[in-house]
N, C-alpha and C positions, 0 to 999 in steps of 0.2 A: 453721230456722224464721224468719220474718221476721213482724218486730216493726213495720213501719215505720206501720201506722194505729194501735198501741195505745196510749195516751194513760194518762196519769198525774196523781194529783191527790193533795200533802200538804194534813194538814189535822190540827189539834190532835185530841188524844184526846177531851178532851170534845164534840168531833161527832160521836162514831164512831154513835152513836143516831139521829142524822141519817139513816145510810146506806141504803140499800134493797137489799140483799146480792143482790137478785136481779137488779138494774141493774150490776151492777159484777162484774169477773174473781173477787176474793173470795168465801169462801162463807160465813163469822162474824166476827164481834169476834175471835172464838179463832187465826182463820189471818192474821192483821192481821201484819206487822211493826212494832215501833214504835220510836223513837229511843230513845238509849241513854238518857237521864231519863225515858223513856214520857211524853213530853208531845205527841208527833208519830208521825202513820202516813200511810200511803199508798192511795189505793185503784187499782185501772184499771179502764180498759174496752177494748173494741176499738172503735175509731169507722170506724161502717160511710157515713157522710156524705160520706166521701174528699175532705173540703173542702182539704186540704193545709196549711191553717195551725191554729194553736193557736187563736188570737184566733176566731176563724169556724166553730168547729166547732157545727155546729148538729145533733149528736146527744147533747153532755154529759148523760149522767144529770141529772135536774134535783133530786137527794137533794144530788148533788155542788155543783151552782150552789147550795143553800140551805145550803151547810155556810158560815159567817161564817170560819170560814178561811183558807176557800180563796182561794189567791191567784193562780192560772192552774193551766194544763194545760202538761204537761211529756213531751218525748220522752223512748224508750230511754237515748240518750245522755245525757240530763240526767239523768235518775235514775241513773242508773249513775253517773254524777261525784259526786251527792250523797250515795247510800247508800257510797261509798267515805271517805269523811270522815268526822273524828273523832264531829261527834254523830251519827252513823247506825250508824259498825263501832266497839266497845267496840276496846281495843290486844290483848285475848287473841284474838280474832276477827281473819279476813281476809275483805274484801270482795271478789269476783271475778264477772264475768259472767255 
């Protein structure tokens, strides 16, 4: 399956009320992953805009742009680097693709 328009966005738990479940790959608060202190999750979308950059993407859910956390839009690869780190995979847990 190829991931390369779906786009990624962390953002503190206290925005998760922000979200508009129906804008975004997630379907609750309940199917959220969250950093191992639950202070951080992630949502996606797929962006159908094929603008090719992060910075330009002019289909971002606009739930996502009002979250005060958010701090960009993030690739497969980038997520995958992050959720493999210690604050994302606890040490009894393995993080993998």
């Amino acid at each position: 399956m190829n991931f390369h328009n779906r786009r990624y966005a962390i953002i503190a738990s206290g925005d998760v009320g922000l979200i508009n479940f129906s804008h975004v790959l997630e379907t609750s608060e309940n199917t959220l992953r969250y950093s191992v202190d639950g202070t951080k999750t992630f949502v996606k979308y797929d962006c159908m805009c094929n603008c090719g950059t992060m910075e330009n993407c002019t289909c971002c859910p606009e739930c996502i742009d009002q979250c005060p956390s958010h701090s960009g839009l993030l690739t497969i690869e980038e997520m995958h680097a992050i959720l493999a780190t210690p604050e994302w995979t606890s040490e009894e847990e393995e993080y993998g693709p």
